[in-house]
N, C-alpha and C positions, 0 to 999 in steps of 0.2 A: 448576771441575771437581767435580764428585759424584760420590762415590764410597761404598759402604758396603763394608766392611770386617770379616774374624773374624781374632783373634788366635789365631794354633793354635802347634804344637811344644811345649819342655820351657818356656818361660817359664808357658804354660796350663796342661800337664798333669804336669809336672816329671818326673826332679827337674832346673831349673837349675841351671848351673854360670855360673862366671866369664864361661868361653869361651863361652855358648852362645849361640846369635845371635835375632833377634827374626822370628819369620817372621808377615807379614802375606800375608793371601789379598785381594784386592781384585776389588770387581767395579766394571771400565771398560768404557765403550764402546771407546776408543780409547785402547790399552797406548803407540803413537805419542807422544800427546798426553802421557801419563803421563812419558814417557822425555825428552819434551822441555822438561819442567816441571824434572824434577830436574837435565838439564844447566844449564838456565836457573840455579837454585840453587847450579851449579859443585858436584856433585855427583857425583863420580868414580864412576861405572858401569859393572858388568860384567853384560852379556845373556845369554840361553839361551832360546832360540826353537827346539831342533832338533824334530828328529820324535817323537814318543811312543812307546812301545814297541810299539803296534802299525801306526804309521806314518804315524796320525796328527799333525795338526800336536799339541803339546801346547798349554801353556797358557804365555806367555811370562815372564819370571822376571826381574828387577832383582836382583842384589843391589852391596848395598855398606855404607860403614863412616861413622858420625859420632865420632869420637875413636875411645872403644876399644868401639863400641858396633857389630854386625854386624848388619844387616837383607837378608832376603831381601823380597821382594814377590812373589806370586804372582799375575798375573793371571788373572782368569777373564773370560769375555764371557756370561756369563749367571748371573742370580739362581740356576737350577736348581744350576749347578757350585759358589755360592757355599753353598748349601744342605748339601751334599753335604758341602763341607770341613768347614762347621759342625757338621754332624750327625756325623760321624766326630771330630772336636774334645770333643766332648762323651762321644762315645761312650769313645773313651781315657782321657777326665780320671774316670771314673767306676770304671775296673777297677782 
């Protein structure tokens, strides 16, 4: 699976804490395939695929825990969306 990847939230643009969890943006073709990797892995997951605030589908969301370590995964299905997080990632880490 290929996948390219921006690290965003407090771990990039802080401040982190203890608690703070790792949020990865991913761009996949198929979030499916993604999902079925990490059970593969035995990899306790919890989804969020509902509607976007305007009623759109959003963009589907992994998260879960490797020890005391919290990861979300943010899918995206397009470079343009992946662009977007990054350029806003940037745009925070700067102010």
């Amino acid at each position: 699976m290929k996948a390219q990847i921006v690290l965003t939230g407090s771990q990039v643009y802080g401040p982190a804490t203890l608690e703070s969890d790792i949020n990865i943006v991913m761009h996949v073709e198929d979030a499916e395939g993604l999902k079925a990797f990490l059970e593969i892995k035995r990899i306790g997951i919890t989804e969020d695929n509902g509607p976007g605030d305007s009623g759109e589908k959003k963009n589907t969301t992994f998260y879960f825990r490797i020890g005391e370590l919290k990861f979300n995964i943010i899918c995206v299905n397009s470079e343009l969306e992946l662009n977007k997080w990054e350029h806003a990632t940037k745009k925070v880490s700067r102010a």
